[in-house]
C-alpha positions as a Python dict, from the first residue, in 0.01 Angstrom:
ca = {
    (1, 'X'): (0, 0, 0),
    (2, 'X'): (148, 164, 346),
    (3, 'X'): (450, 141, 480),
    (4, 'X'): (586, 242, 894),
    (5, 'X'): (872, 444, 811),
    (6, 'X'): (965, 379, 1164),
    (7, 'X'): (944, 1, 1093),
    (8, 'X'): (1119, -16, 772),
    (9, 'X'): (1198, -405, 594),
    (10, 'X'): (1522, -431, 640),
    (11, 'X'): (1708, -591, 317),
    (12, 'X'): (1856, -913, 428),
    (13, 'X'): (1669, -976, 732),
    (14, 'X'): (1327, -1211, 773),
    (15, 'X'): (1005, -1096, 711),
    (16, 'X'): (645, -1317, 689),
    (17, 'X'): (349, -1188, 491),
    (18, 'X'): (48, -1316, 648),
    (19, 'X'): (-278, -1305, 445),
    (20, 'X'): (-609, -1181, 527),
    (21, 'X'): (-992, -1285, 393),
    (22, 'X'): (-1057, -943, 488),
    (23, 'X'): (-1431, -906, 270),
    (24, 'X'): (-1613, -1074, 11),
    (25, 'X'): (-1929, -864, -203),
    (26, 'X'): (-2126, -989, -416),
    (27, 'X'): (-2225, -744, -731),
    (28, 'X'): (-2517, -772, -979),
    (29, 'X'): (-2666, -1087, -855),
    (30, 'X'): (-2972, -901, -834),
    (31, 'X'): (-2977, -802, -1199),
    (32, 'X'): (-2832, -439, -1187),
    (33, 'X'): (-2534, -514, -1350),
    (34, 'X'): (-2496, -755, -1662),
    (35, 'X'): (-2219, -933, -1559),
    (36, 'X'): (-2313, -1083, -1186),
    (37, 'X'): (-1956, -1042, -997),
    (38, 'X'): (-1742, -1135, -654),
    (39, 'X'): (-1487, -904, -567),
    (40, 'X'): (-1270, -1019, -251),
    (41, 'X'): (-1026, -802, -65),
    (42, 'X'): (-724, -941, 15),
    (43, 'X'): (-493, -791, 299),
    (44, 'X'): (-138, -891, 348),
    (45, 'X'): (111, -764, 621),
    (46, 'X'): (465, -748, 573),
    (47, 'X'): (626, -829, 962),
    (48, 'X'): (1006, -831, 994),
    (49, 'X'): (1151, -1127, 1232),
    (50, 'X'): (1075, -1047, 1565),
    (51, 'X'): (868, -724, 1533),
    (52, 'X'): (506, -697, 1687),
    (53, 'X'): (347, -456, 1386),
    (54, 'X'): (394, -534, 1009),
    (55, 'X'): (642, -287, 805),
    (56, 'X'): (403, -324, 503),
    (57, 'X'): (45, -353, 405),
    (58, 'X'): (-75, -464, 127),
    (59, 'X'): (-401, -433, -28),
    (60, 'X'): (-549, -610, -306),
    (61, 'X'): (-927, -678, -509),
    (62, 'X'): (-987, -977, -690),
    (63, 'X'): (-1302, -983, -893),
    (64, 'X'): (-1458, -1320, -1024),
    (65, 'X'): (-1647, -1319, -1324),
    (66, 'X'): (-1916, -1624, -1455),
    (67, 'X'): (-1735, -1860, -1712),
    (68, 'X'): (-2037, -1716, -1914),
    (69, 'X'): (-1915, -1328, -1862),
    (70, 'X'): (-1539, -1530, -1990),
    (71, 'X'): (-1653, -1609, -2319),
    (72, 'X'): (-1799, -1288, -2428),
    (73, 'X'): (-1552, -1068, -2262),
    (74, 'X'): (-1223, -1202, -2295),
    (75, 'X'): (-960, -1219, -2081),
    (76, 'X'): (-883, -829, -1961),
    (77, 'X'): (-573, -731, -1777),
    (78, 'X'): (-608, -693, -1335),
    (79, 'X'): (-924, -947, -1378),
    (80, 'X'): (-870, -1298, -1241),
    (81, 'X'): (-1157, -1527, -1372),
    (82, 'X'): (-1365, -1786, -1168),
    (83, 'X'): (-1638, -2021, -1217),
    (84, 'X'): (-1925, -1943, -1015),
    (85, 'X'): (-2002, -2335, -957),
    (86, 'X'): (-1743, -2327, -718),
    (87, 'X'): (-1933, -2261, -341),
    (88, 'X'): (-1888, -1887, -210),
    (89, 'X'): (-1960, -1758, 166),
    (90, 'X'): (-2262, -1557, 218),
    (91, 'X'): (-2155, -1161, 216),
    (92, 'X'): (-2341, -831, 174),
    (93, 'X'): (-2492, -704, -130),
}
C-alpha cells in the first residue's frame, strides 16, 4: 500500500476506490507445481472528491486453487478458492 502524503484522505470528505484487473498468471498448468494455480492482481486507488491523482493505492493477490487442490488442502488463511470450470482470460505463464 502507498499513500501521497501531499494528497492525504481527508476524514469526512468523499473519496471513490476504483478497481483495477491489473494481471492475471497462470502457475503449474504445465505440471511444475502440484497444485495448478491463478493468481490475479488487483489494484485499487483511493481518489478524494475532486482530486486528479488517488491518495491511496492499494495492492492485492488473489490466488485460485482447483476444487480438487480444496479437498486435500483445506481452507488456509489469505487463499480465496475457485473452481477452475469457471472460463479464465488467456495470460502469461
Amino acid at each position: 500500500m502507498t499513500w501521497d502524503n501531499h494528497n492525504p484522505l481527508v476524514i469526512g470528505q468523499k473519496a471513490t476506490a476504483v478497481h483495477i484487473l491489473d494481471s492475471v498468471e497462470k502457475k503449474g498448468f504445465d505440471g511444475s507445481y502440484q497444485t495448478p494455480m491463478i493468481i490475479v492482481n488487483q489494484k485499487i486507488d483511493f481518489t478524494m472528491d475532486g482530486k486528479e491523482n488517488p491518495s491511496v493505492v492499494e495492492e492485492r493477490a488473489h490466488v485460485y486453487l482447483s476444487s480438487n487442490a480444496n479437498a486435500k488442502k483445506g481452507i488456509r488463511a489469505g487463499v480465496i478458492f475457485h473452481n477452475f470450470m469457471h472460463s479464465c482470460p488467456e495470460s502469461k505463464e
